[in-house]
C-alpha positions as a Python dict, from the first residue, in 0.01 Angstrom:
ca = {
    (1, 'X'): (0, 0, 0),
    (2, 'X'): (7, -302, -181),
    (3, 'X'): (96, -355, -567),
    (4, 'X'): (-225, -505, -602),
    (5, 'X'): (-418, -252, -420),
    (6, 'X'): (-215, 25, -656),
    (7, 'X'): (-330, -121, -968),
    (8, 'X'): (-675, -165, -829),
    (9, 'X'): (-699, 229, -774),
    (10, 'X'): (-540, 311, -1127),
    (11, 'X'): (-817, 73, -1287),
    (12, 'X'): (-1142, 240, -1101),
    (13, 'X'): (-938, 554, -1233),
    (14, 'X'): (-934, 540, -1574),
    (15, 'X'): (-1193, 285, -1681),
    (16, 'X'): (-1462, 448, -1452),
    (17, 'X'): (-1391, 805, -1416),
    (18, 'X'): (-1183, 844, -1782),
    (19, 'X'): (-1466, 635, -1950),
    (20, 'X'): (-1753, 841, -1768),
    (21, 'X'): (-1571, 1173, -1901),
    (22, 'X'): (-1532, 1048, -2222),
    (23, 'X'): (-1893, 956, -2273),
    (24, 'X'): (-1999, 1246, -2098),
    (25, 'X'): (-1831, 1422, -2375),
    (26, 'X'): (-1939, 1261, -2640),
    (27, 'X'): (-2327, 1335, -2495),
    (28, 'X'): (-2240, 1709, -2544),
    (29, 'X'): (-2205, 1721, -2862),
    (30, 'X'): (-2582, 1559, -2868),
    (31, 'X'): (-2803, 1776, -3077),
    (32, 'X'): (-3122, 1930, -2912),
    (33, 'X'): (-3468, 1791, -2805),
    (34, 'X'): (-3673, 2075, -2712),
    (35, 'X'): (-4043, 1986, -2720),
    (36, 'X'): (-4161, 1658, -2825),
    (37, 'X'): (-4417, 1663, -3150),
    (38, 'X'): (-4589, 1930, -2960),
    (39, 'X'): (-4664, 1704, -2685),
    (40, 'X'): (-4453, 1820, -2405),
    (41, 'X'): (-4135, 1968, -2320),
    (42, 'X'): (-3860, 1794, -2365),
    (43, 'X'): (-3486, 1739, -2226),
    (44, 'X'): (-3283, 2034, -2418),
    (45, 'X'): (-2979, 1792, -2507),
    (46, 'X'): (-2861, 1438, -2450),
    (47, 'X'): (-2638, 1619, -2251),
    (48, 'X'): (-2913, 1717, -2019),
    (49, 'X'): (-3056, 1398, -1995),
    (50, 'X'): (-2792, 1266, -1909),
    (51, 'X'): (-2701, 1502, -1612),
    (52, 'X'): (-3071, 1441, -1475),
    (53, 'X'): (-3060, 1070, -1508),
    (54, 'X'): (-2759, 1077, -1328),
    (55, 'X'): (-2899, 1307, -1044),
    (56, 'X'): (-3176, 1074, -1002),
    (57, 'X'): (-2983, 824, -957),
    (58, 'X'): (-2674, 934, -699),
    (59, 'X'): (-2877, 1000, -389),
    (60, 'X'): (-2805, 1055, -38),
    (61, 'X'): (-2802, 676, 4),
    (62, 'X'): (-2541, 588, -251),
    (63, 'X'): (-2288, 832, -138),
    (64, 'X'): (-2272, 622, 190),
    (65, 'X'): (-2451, 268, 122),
    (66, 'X'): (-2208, 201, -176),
    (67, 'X'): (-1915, 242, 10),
    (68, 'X'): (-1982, 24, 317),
    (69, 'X'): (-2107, -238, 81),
    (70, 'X'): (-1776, -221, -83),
    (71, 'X'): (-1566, -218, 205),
    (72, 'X'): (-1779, -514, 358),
    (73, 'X'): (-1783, -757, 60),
    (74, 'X'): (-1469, -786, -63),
    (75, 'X'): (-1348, -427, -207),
    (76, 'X'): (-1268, -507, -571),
    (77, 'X'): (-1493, -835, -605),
    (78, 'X'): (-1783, -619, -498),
    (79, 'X'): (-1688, -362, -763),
    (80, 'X'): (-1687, -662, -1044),
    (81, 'X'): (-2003, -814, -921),
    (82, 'X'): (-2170, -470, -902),
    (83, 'X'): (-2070, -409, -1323),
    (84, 'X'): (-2165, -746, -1378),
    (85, 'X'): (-2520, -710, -1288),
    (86, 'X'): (-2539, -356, -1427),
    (87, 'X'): (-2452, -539, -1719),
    (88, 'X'): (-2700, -878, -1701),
    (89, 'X'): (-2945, -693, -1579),
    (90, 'X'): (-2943, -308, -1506),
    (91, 'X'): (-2910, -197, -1917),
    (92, 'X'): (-3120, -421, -2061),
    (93, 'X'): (-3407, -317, -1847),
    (94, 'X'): (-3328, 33, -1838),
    (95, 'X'): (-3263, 50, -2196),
    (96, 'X'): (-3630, -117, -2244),
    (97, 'X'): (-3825, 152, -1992),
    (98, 'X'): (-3663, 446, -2118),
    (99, 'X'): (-3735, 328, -2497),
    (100, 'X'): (-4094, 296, -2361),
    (101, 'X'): (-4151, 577, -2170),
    (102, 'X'): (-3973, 787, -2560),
    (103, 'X'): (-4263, 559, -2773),
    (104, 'X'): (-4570, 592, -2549),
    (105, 'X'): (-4528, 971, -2456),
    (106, 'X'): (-4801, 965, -2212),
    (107, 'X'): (-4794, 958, -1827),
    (108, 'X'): (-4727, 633, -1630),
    (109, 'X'): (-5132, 547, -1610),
    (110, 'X'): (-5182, 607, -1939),
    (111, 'X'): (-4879, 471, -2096),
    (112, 'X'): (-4856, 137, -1923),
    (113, 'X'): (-5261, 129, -1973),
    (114, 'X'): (-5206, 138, -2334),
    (115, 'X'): (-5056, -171, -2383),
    (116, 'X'): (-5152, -372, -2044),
    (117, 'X'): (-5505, -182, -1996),
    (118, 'X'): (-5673, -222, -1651),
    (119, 'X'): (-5378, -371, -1478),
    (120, 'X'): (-5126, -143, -1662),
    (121, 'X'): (-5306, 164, -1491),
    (122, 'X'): (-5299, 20, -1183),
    (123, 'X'): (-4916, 5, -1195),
    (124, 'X'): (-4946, 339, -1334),
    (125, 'X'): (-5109, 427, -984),
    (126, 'X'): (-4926, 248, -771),
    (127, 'X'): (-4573, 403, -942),
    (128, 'X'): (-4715, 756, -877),
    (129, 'X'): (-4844, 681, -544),
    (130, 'X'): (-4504, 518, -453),
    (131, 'X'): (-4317, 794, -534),
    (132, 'X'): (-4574, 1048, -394),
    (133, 'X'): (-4476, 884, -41),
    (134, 'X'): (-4110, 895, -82),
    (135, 'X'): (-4118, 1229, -195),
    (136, 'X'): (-4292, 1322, 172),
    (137, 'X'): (-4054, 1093, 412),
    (138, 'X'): (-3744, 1131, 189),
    (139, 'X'): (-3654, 1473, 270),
    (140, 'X'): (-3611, 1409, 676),
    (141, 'X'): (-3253, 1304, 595),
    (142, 'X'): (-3154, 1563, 388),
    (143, 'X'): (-3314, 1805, 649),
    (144, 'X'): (-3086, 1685, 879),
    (145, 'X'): (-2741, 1722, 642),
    (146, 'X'): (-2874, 2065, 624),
    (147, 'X'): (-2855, 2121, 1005),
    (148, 'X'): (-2531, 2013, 968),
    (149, 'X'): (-2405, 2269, 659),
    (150, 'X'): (-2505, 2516, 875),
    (151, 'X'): (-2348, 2375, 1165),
    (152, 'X'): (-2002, 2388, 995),
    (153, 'X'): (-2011, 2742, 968),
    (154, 'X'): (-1940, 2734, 1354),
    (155, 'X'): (-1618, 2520, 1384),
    (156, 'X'): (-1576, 2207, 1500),
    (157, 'X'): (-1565, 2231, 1882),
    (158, 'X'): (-1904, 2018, 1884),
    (159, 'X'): (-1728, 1751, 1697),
    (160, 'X'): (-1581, 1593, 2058),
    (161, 'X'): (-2007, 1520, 2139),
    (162, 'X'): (-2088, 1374, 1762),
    (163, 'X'): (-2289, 1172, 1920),
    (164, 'X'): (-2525, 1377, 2126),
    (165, 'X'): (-2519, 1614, 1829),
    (166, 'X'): (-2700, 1374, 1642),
    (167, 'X'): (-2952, 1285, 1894),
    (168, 'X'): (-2969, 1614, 1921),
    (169, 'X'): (-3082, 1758, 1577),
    (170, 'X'): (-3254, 1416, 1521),
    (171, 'X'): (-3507, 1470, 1841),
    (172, 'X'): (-3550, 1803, 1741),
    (173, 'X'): (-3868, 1701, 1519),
    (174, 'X'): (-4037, 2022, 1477),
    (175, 'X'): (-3730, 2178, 1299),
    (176, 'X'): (-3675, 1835, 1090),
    (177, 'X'): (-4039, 1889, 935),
    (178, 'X'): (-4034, 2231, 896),
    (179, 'X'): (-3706, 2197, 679),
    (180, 'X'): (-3893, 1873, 513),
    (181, 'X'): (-4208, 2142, 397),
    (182, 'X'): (-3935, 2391, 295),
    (183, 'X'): (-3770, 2132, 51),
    (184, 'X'): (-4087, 2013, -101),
    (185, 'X'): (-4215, 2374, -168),
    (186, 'X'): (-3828, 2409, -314),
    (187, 'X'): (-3791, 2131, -535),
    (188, 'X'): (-4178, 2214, -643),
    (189, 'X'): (-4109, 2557, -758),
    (190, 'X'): (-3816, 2366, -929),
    (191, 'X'): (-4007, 2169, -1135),
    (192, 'X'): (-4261, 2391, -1184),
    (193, 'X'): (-3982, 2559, -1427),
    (194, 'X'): (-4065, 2262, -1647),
    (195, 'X'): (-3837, 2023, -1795),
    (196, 'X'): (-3579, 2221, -1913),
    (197, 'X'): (-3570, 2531, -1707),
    (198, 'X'): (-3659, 2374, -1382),
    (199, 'X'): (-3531, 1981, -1334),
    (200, 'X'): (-3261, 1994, -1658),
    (201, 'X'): (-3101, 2372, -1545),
    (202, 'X'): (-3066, 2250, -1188),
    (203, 'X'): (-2895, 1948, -1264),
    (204, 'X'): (-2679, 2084, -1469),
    (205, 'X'): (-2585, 2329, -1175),
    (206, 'X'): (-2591, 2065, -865),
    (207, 'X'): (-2448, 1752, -1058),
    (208, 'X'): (-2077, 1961, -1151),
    (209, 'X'): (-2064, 2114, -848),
    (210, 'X'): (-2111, 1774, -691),
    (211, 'X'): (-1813, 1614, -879),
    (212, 'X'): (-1588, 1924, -789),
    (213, 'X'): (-1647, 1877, -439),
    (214, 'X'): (-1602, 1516, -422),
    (215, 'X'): (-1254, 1570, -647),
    (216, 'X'): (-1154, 1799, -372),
    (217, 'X'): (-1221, 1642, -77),
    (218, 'X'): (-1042, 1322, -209),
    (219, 'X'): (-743, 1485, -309),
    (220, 'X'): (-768, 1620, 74),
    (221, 'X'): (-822, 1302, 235),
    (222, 'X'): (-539, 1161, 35),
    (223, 'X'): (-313, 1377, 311),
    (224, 'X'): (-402, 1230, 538),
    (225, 'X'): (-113, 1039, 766),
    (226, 'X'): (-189, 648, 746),
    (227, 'X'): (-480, 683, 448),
    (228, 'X'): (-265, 447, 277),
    (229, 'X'): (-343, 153, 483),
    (230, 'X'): (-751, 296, 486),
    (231, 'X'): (-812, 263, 115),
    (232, 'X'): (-633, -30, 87),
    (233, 'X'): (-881, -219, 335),
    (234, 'X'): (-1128, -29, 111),
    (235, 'X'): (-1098, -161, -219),
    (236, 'X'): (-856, -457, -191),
    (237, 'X'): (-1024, -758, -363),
    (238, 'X'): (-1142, -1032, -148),
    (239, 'X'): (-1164, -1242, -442),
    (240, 'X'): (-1292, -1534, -201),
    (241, 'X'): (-1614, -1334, -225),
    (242, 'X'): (-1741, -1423, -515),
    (243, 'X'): (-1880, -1741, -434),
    (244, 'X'): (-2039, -1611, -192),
    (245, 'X'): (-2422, -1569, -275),
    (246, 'X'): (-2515, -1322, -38),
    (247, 'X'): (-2217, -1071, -114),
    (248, 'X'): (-2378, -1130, -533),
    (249, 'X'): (-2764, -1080, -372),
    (250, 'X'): (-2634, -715, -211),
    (251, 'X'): (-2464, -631, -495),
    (252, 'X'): (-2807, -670, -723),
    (253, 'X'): (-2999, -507, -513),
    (254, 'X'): (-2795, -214, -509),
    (255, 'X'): (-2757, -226, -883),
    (256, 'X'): (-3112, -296, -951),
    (257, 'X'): (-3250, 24, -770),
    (258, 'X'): (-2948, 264, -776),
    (259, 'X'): (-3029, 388, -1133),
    (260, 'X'): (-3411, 351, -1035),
    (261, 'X'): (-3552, 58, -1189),
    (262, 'X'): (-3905, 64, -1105),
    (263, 'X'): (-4168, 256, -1003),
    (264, 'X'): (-4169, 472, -1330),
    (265, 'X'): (-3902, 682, -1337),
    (266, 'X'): (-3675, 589, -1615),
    (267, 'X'): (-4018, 550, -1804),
    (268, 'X'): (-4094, 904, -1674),
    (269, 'X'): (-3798, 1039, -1780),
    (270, 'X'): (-3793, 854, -2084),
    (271, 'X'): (-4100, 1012, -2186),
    (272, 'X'): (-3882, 1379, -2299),
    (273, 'X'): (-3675, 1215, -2460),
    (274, 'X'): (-3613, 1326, -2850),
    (275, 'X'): (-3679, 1044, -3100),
    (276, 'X'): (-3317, 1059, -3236),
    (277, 'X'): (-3168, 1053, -2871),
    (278, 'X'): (-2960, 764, -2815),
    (279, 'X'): (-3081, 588, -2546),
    (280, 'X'): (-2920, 338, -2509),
    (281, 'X'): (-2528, 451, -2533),
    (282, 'X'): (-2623, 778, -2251),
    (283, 'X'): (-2788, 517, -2026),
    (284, 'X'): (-2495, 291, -2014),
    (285, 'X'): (-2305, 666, -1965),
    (286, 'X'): (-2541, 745, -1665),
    (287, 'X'): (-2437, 366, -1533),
    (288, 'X'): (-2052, 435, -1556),
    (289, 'X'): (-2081, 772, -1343),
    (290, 'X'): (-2292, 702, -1105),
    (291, 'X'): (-2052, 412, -998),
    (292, 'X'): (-1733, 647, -1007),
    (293, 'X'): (-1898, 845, -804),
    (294, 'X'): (-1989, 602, -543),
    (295, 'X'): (-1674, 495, -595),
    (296, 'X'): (-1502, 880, -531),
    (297, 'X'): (-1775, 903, -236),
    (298, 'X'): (-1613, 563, -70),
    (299, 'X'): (-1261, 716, -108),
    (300, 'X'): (-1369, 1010, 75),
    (301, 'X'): (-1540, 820, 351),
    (302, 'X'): (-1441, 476, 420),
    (303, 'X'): (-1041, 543, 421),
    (304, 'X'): (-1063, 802, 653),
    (305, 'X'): (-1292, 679, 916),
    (306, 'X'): (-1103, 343, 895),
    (307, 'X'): (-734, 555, 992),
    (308, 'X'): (-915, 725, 1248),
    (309, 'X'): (-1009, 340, 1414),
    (310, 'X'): (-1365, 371, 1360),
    (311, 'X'): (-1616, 158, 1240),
    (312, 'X'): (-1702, 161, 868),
    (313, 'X'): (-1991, -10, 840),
    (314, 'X'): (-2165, 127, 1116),
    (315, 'X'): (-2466, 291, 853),
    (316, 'X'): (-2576, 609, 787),
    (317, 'X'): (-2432, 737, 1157),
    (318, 'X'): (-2096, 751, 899),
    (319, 'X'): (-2171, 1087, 777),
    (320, 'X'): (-2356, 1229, 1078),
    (321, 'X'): (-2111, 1093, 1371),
    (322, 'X'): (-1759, 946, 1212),
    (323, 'X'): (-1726, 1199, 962),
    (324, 'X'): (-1739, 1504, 1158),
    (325, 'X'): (-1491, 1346, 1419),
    (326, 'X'): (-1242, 1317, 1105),
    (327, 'X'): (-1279, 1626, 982),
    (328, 'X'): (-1229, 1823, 1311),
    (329, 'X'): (-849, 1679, 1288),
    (330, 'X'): (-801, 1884, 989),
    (331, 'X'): (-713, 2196, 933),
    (332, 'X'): (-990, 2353, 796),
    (333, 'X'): (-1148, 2090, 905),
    (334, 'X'): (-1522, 2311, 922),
    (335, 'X'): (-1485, 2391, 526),
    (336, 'X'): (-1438, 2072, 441),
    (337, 'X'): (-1708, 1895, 586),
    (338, 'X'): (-1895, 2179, 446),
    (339, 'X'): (-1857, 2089, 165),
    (340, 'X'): (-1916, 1779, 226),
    (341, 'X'): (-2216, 1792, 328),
    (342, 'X'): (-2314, 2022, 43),
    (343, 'X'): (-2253, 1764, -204),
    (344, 'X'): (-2449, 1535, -28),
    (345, 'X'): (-2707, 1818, -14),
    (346, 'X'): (-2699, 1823, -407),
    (347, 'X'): (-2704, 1458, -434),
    (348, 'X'): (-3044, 1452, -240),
    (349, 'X'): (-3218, 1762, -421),
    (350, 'X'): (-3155, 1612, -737),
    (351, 'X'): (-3293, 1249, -677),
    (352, 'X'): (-3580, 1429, -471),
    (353, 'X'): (-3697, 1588, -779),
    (354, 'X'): (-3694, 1299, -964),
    (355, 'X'): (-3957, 1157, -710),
    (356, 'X'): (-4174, 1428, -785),
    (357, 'X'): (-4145, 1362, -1165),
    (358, 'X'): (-4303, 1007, -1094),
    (359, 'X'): (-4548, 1178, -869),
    (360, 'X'): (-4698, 1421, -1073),
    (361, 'X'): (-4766, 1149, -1364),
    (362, 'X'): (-5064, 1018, -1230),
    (363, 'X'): (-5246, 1390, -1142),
    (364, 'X'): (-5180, 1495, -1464),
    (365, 'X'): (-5216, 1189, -1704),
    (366, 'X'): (-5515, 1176, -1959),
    (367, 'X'): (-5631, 912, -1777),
    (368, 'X'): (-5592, 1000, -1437),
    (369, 'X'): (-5677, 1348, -1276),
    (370, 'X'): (-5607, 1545, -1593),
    (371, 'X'): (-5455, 1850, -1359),
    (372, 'X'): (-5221, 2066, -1535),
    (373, 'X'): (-4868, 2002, -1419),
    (374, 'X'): (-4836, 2320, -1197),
    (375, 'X'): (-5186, 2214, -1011),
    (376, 'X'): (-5048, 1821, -1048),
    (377, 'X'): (-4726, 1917, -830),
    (378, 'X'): (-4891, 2160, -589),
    (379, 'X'): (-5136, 1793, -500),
    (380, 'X'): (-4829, 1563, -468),
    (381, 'X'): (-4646, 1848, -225),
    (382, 'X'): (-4966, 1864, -14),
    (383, 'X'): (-4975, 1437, -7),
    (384, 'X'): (-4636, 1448, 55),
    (385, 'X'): (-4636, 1707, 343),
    (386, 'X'): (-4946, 1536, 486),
    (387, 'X'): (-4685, 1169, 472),
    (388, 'X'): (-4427, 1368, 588),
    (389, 'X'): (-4544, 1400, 934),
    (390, 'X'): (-4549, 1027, 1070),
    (391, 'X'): (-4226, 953, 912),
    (392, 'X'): (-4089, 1282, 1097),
    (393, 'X'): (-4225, 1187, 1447),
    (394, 'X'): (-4193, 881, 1423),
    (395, 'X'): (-3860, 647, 1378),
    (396, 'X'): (-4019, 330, 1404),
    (397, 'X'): (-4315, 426, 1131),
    (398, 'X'): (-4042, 571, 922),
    (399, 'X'): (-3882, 228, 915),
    (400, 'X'): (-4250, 87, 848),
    (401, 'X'): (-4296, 321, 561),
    (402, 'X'): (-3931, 307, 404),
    (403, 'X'): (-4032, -107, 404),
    (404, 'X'): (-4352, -62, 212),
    (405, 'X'): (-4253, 161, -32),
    (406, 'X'): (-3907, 211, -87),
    (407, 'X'): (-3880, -177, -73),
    (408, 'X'): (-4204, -387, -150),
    (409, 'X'): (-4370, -130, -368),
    (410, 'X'): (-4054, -35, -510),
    (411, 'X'): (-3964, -395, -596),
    (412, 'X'): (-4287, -516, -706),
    (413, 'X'): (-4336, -226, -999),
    (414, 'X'): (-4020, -287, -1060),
    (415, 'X'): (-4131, -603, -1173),
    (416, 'X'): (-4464, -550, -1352),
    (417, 'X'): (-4287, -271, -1591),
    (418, 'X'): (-4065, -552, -1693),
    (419, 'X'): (-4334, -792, -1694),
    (420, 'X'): (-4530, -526, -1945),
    (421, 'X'): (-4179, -426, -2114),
    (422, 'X'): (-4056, -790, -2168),
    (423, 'X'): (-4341, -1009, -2247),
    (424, 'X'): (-4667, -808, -2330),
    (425, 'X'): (-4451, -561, -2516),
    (426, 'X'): (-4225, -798, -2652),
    (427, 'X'): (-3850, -747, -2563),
    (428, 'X'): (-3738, -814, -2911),
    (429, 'X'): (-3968, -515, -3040),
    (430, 'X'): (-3854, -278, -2798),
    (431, 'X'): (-3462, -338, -2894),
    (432, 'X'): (-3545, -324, -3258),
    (433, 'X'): (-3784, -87, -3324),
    (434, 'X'): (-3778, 121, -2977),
    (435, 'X'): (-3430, 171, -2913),
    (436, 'X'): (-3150, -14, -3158),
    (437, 'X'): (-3262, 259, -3455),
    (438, 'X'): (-3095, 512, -3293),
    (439, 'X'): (-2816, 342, -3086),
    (440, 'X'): (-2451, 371, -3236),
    (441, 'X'): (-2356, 7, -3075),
    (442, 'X'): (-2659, -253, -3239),
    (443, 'X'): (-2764, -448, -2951),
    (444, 'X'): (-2815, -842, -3067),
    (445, 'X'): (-3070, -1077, -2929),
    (446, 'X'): (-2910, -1186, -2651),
    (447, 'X'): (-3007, -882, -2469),
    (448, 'X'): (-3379, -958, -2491),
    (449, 'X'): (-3278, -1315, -2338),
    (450, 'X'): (-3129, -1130, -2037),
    (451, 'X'): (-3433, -898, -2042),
    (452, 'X'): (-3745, -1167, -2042),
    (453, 'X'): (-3570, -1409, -1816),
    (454, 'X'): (-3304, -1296, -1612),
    (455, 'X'): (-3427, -964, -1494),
    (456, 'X'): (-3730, -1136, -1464),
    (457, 'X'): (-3649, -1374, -1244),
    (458, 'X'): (-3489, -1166, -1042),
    (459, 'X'): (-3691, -868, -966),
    (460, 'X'): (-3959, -1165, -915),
    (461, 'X'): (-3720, -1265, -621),
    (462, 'X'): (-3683, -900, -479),
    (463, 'X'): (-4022, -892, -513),
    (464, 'X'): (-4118, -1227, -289),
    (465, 'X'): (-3837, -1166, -14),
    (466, 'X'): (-3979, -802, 2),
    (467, 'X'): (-4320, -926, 124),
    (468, 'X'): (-4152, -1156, 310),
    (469, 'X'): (-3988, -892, 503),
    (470, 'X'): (-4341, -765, 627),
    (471, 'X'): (-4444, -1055, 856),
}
């Protein structure tokens, strides 16, 4: 292993997972929210919002997309592109939804219809009905790595067909949708716990258990003979790469939507959020450990398959078909992908609920169906079981689906909550008076430059090529 490559490792280390530790700390010692003015319910700690934040955002996708990004566009100069737009653009734009989501206290209709009427509910709709979707079609992939946890507890003699196991368990559509019904009535009853003893409890469960497993599974992989050579083709910089536009456009949009950015959900979660909470420092917290563990997923993955002369970059057919190929060279090679699969399991559950979060908004806003929130998430499992079924029979309307709302509809409310946030709002109000009274670090001016133009600008971009995409 190179010097270079050395130093590289010791950096993701200790700025990433040190500094994530450290400000995880610090968010324990938060005091508590409990409910908010009577309103609602609230997050019972900083602490806890920050462990649900984070679950939202590490999902089944980042614990394999991240890594083959990295390993495809340069290693290192993907890493430094990927902080740079968390910093240009990712904070300032969270920052702004979750301040709004803590001011307006209302669901997405209402609380975007407050200060952008007509076309603020619409958003509000189209947020909730977004999310409704995803919630149904989401769950197909993590009812497959739940064939496979099972799987594991038989050995690894099917390993040799990966492959055909695959085909396998994906043809096998009846028992894909019955686990997909199984998980929404789950993460339902979940939330149906409320705030607190339902989404807050669970992460708090899922989102350690996750780290432990990834620790230990890296430390494993680190035995293996020739891993040397594997994570240096992982994160070696390919400094060459950053003048390369499209390596800086895949970088954004991974940024952009990993911490979920549009349709609602920072505002969603913003919404039980104590007034004295700050904001701003646990959201930058929630940005630095979600990347080291993307980062800790990639070292777990990409190394690995790349000793074992496979391809990296072959997609989500990593975990399902590499993976379990590497691991049946181990010894005890069936509890370790066990576990793996496990913590990709709690990865999943934990940005599934977050879905339904967004979902229920709409049912039981003031403004929209008034349910209560029990009756509000019993409607958004029956939409999303009813949306399940295409997307489980059917690959090529899954891909259809996945287009039109996990990338047009997710893009373009993406864009109208910073529309709303940075110019009808007023960016320099929200930093002020929204977010910078209870922040430790004052935020200057310059962030509400970044805010009205740059992230602007560029969600507007993700927004046109997005449509584009359709025809």
């Amino acid at each position: 292993m190179s010097t270079i490559t050395i130093v590289m490792l010791l950096v993701y280390l200790v700025a990433f997972g040190g500094g994530g530790i450290y400000m995880i700390s610090k968010s324990m010692n938060g005091g508590k929210s409990g409910a908010i003015e009577g309103k609602s319910e609230g997050f019972g700690s900083r602490f806890g919002f920050v462990l649900s934040t984070i679950g939202m955002s590490v999902g089944v996708g980042a614990m394999w997309r991240f890594p083959m990004m990295c390993a495809k566009w340069g290693g290192g100069a993907f890493v430094l592109a990927f902080v740079a737009i968390c910093i240009l653009i990712v904070i300032p734009a969270g920052f702004a939804e979750i301040a709004m989501g803590r001011k307006l206290r209302e669901g997405n209709v209402s609380a975007l219809g407050s200060v952008a009427k007509t076309p603020g509910k619409v958003l509000g709709w189209a947020c909730s009905l977004e999310q409704t979707i995803q919630f149904g079609y989401f769950p197909a992939i993590i009812a497959i790595v739940v064939v496979y946890f099972f799987k594991s507890f038989k050995g690894m003699s099917y390993a040799s067909d990966a492959e055909g196991l695959f085909e396998s368990i994906n043809g096998n559509r009846l028992l894909i949708y019955a686990i997909v019904v199984v998980l929404l009535i789950g993460v339902g009853l979940i939330s149906m716990r409320g705030i607190q003893g339902g989404v807050e409890k669970i992460c708090k469960i899922m989102l350690p258990g996750l780290f432990i497993i990834l620790v230990v599974l890296a430390v494993r992989v680190c035995f293996i003979p020739g891993i040397a050579e594997g994570i240096e083709y992982y994160i070696k910089p390919d400094w060459s790469q950053l003048a390369n536009p499209e390596m800086w456009a895949q970088a954004a949009g991974m940024a952009l939507f990993a911490v979920g950015l549009g349709p609602g959900i920072l505002l969603a979660y913003g919404r039980y959020t104590d007034d004295s909470m700050d904001i701003a420092t646990d959201f930058v917290t929630v940005n630095v450990v979600q990347l080291f563990i993307c980062l800790l997923s990639g070292f777990i993955i990409i190394p690995a398959v790349k000793v074992f002369e496979m391809d990296p970059l072959m997609g989500k057919g990593i975990m399902f078909v590499a993976l379990p190929k590497v691991f049946a060279t181990m010894s005890g090679g069936a509890i370790f992908m066990g576990l793996f699969f496990l913590a990709v399991f709690f990865a999943g559950i934990s940005s599934h609920i977050s879905q339904l979060e967004v979902g229920i908004q709409a049912f039981e806003d003031k403004q929209g169906m008034k349910l209560t929130r029990n009756k509000a998430i019993i409607s958004v499992i029956v939409i999303a079981a009813i949306a399940a079924i295409p997307c489980t029979w059917s690959d090529t309307l899954f891909a259809l689906i996945d287009n039109v709302c996990g990338n047009i509809l997710y893009t373009v409310t993406a864009l109208g909550i910073a529309i709303i946030g940075a110019w009808v709002i007023g960016a320099k109000k929200i930093r002020e008076e929204w977010y910078n009274n209870t922040s430790a670090v004052k935020w200057g001016a310059w962030i509400d430059v970044l805010y009205k133009y740059l992230v602007v600008v560029v969600l507007g971009y993700f927004s046109i090529t997005a449509i584009i995409s359709l025809f």
